[in-house]
MARBA-3410 file (N, C-alpha, C, O; in Angstrom, 1 decimal):
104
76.5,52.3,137.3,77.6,53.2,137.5,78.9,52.5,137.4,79.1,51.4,138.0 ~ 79.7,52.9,136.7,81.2,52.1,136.8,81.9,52.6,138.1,81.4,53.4,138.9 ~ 83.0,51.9,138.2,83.8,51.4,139.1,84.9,52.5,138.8,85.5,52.1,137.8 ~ 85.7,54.4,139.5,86.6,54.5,139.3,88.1,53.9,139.0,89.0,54.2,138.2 ~ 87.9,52.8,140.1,89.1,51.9,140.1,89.5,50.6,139.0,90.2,49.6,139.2
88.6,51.0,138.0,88.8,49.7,137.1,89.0,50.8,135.7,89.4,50.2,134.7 ~ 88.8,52.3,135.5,89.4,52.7,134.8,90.9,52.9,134.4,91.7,53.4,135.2 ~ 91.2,52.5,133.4,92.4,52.5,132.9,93.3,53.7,133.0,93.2,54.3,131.9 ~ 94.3,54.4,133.9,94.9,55.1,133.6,96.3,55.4,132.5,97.2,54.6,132.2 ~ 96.1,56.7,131.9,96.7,56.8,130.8,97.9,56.8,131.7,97.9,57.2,132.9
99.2,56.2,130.7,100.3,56.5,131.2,101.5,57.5,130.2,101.9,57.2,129.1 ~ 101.7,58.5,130.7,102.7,59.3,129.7,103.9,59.5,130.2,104.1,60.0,131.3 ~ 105.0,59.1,129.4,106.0,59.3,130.4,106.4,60.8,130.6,106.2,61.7,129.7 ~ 107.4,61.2,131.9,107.9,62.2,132.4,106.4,63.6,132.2,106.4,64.7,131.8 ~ 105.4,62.5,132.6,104.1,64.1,132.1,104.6,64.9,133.6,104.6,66.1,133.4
105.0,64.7,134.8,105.4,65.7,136.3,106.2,66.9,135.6,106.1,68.1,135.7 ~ 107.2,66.1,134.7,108.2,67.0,134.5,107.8,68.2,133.1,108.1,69.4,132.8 ~ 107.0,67.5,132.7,106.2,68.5,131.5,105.2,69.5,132.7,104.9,70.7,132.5 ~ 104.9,69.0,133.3,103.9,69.8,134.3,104.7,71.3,134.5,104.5,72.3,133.9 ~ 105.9,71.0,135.5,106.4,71.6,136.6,107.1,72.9,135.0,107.1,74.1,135.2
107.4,72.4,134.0,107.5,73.3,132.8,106.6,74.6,132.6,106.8,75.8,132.7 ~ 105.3,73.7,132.3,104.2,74.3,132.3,104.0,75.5,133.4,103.7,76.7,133.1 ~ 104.2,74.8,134.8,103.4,76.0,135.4,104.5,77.3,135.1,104.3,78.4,134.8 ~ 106.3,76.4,135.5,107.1,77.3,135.9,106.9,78.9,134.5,106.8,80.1,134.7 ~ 107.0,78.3,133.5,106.6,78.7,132.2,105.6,79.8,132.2,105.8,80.8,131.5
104.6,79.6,132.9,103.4,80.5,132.8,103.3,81.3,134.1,102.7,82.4,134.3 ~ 104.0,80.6,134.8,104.5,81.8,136.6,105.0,82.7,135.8,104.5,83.8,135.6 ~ 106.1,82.3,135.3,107.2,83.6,135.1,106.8,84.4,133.8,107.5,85.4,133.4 ~ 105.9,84.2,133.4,105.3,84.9,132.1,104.1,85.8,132.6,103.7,86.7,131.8 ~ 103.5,85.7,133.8,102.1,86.3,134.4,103.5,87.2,135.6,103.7,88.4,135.7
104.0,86.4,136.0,104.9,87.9,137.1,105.4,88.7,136.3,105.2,89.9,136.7 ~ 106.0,88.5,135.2,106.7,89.6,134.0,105.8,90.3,133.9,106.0,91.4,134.3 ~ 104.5,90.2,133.2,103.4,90.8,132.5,103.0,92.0,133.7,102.7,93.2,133.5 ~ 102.8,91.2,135.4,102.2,91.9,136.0,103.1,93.1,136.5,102.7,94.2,136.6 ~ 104.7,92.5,136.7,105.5,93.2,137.5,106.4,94.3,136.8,106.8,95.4,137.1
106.5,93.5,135.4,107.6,94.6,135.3,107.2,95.6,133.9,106.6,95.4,132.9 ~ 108.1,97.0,134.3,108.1,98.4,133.5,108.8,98.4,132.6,109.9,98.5,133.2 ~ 109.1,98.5,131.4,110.4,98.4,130.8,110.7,100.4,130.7,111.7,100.9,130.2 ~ 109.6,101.2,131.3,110.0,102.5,131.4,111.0,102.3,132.9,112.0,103.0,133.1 ~ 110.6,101.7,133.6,111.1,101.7,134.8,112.7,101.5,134.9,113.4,100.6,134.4
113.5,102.9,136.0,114.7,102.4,135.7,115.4,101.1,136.2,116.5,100.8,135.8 ~ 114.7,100.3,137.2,115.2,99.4,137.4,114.8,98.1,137.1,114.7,97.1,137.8 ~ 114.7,98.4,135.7,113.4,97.3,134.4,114.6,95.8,134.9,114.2,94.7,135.4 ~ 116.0,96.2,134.6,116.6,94.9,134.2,116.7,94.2,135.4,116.6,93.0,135.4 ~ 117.1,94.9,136.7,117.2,94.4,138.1,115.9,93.8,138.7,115.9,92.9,139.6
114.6,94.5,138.1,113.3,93.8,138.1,113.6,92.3,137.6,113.5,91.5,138.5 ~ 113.9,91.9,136.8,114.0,91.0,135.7,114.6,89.9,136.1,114.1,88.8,136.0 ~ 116.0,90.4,136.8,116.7,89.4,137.3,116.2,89.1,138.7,116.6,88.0,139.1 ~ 115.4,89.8,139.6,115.3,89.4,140.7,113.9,88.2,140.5,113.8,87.2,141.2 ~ 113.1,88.7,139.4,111.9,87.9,139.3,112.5,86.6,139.3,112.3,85.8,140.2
113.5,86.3,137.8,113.8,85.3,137.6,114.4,84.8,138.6,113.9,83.7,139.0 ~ 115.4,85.4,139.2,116.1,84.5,140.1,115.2,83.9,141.6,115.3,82.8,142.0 ~ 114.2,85.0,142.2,113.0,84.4,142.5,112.3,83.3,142.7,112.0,82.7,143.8 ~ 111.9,83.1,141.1,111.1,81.9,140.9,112.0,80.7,141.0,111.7,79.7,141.6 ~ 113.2,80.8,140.2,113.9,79.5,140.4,114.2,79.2,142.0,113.7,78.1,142.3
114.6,79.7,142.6,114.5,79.6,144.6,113.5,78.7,144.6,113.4,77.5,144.7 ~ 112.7,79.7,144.4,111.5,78.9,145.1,111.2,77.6,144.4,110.6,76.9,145.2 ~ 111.3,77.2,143.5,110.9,76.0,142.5,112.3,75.3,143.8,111.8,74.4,144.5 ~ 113.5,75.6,144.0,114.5,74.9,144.2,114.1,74.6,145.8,114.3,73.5,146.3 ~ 113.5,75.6,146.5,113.3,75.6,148.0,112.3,74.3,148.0,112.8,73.3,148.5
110.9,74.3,147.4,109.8,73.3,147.2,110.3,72.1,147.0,109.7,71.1,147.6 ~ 111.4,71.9,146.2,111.9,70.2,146.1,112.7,70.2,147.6,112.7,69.1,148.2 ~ 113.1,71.2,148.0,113.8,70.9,148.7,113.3,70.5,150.5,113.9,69.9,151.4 ~ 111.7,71.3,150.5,110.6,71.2,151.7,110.6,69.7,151.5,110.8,69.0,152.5 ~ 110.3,69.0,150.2,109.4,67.7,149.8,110.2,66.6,150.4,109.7,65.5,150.8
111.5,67.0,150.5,112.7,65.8,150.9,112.7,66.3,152.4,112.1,65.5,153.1 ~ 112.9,66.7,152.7,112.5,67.2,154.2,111.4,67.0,155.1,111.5,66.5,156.2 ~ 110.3,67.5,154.7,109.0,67.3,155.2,108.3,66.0,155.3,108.6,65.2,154.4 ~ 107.4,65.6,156.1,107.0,64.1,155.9,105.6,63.5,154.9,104.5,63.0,155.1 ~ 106.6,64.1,153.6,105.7,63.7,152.5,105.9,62.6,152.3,106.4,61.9,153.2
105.7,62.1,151.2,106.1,60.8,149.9,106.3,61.5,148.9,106.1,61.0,147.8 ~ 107.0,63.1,148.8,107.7,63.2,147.6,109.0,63.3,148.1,109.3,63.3,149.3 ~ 109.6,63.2,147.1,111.1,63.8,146.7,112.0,64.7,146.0,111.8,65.0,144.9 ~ 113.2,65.1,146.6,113.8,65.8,145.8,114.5,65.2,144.8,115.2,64.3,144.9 ~ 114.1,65.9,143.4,114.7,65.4,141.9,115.2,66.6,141.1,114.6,67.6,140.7
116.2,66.4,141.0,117.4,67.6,140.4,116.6,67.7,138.7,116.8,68.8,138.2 ~ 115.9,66.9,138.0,115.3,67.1,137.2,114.0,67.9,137.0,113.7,68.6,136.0 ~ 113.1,67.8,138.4,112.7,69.2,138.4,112.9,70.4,138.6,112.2,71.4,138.3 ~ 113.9,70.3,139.0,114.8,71.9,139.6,115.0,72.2,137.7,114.6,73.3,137.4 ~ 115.5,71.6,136.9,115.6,71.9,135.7,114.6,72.4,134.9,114.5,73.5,134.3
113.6,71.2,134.8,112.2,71.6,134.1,111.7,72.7,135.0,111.1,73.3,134.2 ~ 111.7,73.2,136.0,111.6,74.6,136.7,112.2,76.1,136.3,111.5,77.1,136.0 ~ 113.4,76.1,136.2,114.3,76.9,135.7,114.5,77.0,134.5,115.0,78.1,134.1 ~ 114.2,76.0,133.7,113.7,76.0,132.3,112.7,76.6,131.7,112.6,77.2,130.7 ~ 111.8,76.3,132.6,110.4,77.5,132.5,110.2,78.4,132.6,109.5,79.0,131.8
111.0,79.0,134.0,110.9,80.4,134.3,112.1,81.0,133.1,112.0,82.2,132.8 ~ 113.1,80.4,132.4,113.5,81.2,131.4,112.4,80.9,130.1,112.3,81.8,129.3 ~ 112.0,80.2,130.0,111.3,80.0,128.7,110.2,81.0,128.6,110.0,81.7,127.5 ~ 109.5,81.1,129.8,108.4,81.7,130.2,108.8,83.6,130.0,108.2,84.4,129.2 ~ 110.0,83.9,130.8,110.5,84.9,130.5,111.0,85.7,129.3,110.9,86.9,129.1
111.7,84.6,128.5,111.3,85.1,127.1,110.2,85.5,126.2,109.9,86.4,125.4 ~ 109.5,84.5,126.7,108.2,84.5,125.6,107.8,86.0,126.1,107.1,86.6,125.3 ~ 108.1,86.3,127.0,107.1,87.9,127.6,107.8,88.8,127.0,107.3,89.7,126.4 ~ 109.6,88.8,127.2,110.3,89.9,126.1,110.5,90.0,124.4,111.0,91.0,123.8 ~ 110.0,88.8,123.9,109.6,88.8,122.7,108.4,89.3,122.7,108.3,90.2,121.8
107.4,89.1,123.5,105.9,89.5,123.1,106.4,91.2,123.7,106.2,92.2,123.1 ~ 106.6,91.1,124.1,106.9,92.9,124.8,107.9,93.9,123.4,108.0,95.1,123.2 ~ 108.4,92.9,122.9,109.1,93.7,122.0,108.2,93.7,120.9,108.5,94.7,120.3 ~ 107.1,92.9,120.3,106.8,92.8,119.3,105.0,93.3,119.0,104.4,93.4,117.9 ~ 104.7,93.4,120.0,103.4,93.8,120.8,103.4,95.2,119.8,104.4,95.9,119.6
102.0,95.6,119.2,101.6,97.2,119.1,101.6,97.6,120.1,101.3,97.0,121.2 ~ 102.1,99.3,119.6,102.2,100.4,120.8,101.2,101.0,120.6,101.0,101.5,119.5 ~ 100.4,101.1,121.7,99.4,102.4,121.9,99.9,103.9,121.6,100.6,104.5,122.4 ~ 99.4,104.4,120.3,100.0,105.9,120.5,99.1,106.8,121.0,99.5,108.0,121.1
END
């Protein structure tokens, strides 16, 4: 059997910050899909509250990590790659929502 600790870990740089993209990206793309109506009259206030939402909380989490008695920290670069996501993520769902066949 080998030894876990003698495998070589890959190193990529900024891969946290590609992560925190990723999820934020795919949060705000599964709450859009689940949450909101575009018949609904309050489609756009839906929209902004999601978004605004998710960034909080992305912003609250860095901000538990500097607080709490982890070994993480708060990094103003994830707050970005966060908020970056949740708008990336939220596009991709109003492009797919505009472009999507309609059931007649």
């Amino acid at each position: 059997m080998s030894n876990i600790n003698q495998v070589q870990k890959i190193s990529i740089p900024h891969l946290d910050k590609v992560v925190h993209f990723i999820f934020y990206t795919t949060s705000s793309f599964l709450w859009s899909w689940a949450l909101l109506n575009k018949k609904a009259s309050s489609y756009k206030l839906n929209l902004a509250l999601m978004v605004f939402g998710l960034i909080l909380f992305g912003l609250m989490v860095e901000f538990l990590q500097d607080i709490l008695p982890t070994k993480r920290s708060f990094e103003w670069l994830d707050v970005l790659c966060n908020t970056l996501g949740v708008l990336f993520g939220t596009t991709v769902y109003l492009i797919y929502t505009k472009f999507k066949p309609h059931n007649s």
